[in-house]
C-alpha positions in Angstrom: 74.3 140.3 4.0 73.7 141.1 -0.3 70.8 139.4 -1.6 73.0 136.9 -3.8 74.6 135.4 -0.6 70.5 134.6 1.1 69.2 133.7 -2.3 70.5 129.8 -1.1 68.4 130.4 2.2 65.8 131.8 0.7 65.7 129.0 -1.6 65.6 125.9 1.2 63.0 128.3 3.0 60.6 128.4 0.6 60.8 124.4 -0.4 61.0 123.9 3.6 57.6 125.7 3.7 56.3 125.0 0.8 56.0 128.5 -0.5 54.7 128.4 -4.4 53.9 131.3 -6.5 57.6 133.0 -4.9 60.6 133.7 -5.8 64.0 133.3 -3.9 65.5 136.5 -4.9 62.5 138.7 -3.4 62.9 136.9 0.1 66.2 136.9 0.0 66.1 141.1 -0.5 63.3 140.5 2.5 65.5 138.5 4.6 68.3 141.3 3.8 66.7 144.2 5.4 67.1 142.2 8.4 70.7 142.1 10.8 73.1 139.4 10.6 73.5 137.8 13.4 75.9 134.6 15.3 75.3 132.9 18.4 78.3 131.1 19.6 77.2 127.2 21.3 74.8 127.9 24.7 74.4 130.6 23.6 70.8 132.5 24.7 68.4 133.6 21.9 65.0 134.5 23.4 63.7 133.3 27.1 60.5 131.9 27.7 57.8 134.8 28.9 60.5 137.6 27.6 59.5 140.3 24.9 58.4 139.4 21.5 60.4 142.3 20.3 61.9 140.4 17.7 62.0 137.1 15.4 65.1 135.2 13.6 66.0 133.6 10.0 68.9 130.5 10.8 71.2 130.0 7.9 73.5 127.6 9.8 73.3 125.9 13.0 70.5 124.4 14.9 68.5 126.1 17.6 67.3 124.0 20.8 63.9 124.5 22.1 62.8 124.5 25.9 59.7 125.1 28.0 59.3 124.7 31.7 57.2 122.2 33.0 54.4 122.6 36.3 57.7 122.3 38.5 59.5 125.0 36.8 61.9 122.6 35.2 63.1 123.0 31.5 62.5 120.4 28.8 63.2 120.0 26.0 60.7 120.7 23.0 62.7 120.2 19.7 65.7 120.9 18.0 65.4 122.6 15.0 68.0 122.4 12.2 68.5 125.9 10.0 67.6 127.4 7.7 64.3 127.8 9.6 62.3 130.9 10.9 61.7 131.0 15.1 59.9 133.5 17.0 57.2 135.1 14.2 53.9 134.2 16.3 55.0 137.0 19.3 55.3 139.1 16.6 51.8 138.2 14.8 50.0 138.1 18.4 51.9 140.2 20.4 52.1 137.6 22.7 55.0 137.0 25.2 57.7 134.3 23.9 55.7 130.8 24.5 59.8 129.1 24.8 63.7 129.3 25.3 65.5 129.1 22.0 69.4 128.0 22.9 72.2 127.5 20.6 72.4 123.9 20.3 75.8 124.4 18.2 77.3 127.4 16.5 74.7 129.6 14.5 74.4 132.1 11.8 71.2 133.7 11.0 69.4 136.9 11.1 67.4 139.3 13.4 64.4 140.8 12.1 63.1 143.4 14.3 59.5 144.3 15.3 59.7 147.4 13.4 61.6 145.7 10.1 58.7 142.7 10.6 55.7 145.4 10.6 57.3 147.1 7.8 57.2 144.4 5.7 53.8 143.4 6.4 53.0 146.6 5.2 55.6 146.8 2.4 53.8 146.9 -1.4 56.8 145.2 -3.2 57.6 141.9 -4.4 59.9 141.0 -1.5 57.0 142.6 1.1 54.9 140.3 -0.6 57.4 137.1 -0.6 57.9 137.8 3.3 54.4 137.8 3.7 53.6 134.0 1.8 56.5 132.8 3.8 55.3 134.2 7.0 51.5 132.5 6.2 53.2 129.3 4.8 54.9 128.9 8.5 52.2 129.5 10.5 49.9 127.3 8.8 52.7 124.9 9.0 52.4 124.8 12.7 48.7 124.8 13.2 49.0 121.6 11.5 51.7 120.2 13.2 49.6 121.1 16.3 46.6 119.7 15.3 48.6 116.1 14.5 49.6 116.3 18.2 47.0 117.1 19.5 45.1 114.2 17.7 47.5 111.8 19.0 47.7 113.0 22.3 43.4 112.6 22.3 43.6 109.2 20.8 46.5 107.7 23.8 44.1 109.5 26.2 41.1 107.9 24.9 42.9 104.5 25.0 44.2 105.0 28.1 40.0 105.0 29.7 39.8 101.2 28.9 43.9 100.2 29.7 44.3 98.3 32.4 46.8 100.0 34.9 46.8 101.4 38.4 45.1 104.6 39.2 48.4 106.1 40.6 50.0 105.1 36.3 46.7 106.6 34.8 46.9 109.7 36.9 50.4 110.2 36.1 49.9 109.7 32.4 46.7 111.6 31.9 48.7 115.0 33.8 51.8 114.5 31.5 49.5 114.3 28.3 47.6 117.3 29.6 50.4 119.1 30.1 52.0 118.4 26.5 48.5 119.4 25.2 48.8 122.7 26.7 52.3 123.0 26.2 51.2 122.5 21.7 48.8 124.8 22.1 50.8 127.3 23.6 47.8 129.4 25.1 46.5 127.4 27.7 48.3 128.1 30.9 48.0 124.9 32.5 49.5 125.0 36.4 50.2 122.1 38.2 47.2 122.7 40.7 44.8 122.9 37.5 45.3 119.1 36.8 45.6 117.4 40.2 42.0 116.5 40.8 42.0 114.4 37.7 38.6 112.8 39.1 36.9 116.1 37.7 38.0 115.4 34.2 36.1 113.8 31.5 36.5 113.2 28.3 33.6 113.5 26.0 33.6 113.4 22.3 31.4 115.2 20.1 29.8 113.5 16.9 32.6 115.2 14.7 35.4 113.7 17.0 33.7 110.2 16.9 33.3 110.0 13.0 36.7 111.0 12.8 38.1 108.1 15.0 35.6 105.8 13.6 37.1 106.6 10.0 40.6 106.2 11.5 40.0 103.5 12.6 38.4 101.9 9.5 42.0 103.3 7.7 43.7 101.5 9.9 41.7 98.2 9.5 42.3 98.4 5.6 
């Protein structure tokens, strides 16, 4: 696709992420060394534990998000609407795809591929260099988003030790919030066998993890 037609993209990308210090027309000639692509409804985009060979822009659509749980069953995750970027961290790790990305309707984006994404990395221009603050700007996006989680998930958990419900309820609940943990981190591979003897786990906060609730805590009060 030309450079005028991403510019719009480009644009929503970089308030979406909250790029600064950017402009739309370099990512958009960023974003246009890469190869259109459409993915008609159901459609596959990447499987769960498959390659990270490449990663994807979405103009239009949404893309549906899936992980197997302990059983091997597929949940699902999220559903992200475009424009949005999917599938960078295998490329920045090198790491296997941590989900399934379906077409949850009809989508146009575009395929940037492992040798395009390294390129830019590397590339000393203005739309190397807008590629880049985008790329940084997402990840640090989901670090956050994970570290919210994870919070939350540690605060039910904590709760949870003084509720009062059966063993058989806490058991169940305490698995379910382990596996979502693991799941958010997306480097823990958690099997069902690691979480059955729930006897053997405790949870045990550090003086950093207790100031923070206390001060939570206060927030919430006021």
């Amino acid at each position: 696709m030309k450079p005028e037609e991403l510019r719009p993209v480009a644009r929503t990308l970089l308030r979406t992420y909250q790029v600064r210090s950017t402009r739309s027309r370099n990512l958009a000639l960023a974003l246009g060394k890469g190869q259109s692509k459409v993915w008609s409804q159901g459609d596959l985009i990447c499987a769960e534990g498959g390659p990270s060979d490449s990663m994807f822009a979405t103009m239009e659509g949404s893309v549906q998000v899936l992980k197997k749980d302990a059983s091997g069953k597929e949940k699902e995750l999220a559903v992200i609407p475009a424009p949005s970027m999917i599938g960078q961290m295998g490329l920045v790790d090198g790491s296997a795809r941590s989900a399934t990305c379906k077409a949850a309707s009809a989508i146009k984006g575009i395929l940037i591929s492992k040798q395009t994404f390294n390129a830019l990395l590397q590339e000393q221009s203005p739309e190397g260099s807008a590629f880049r603050h985008l790329l940084i700007s997402t990840m640090m996006g989901q670090l956050t988003s994970a570290n919210e989680k994870i919070s939350g998930l540690v605060d039910d958990l904590v709760e949870e030790q003084t509720a009062e419900v059966s063993r058989a309820d806490t058991e169940e609940v305490k698995k379910d919030k382990l596996m979502k943990i693991a799941g958010v981190l997306d480097g823990w591979d958690v099997k069902e066998g690691d979480v059955d003897d729930l006897d053997t786990i405790e949870f045990v906060m550090d003086e950093d993890m207790r100031r923070t609730k206390e001060a939570r805590e206060r927030t919430r009060k006021w």
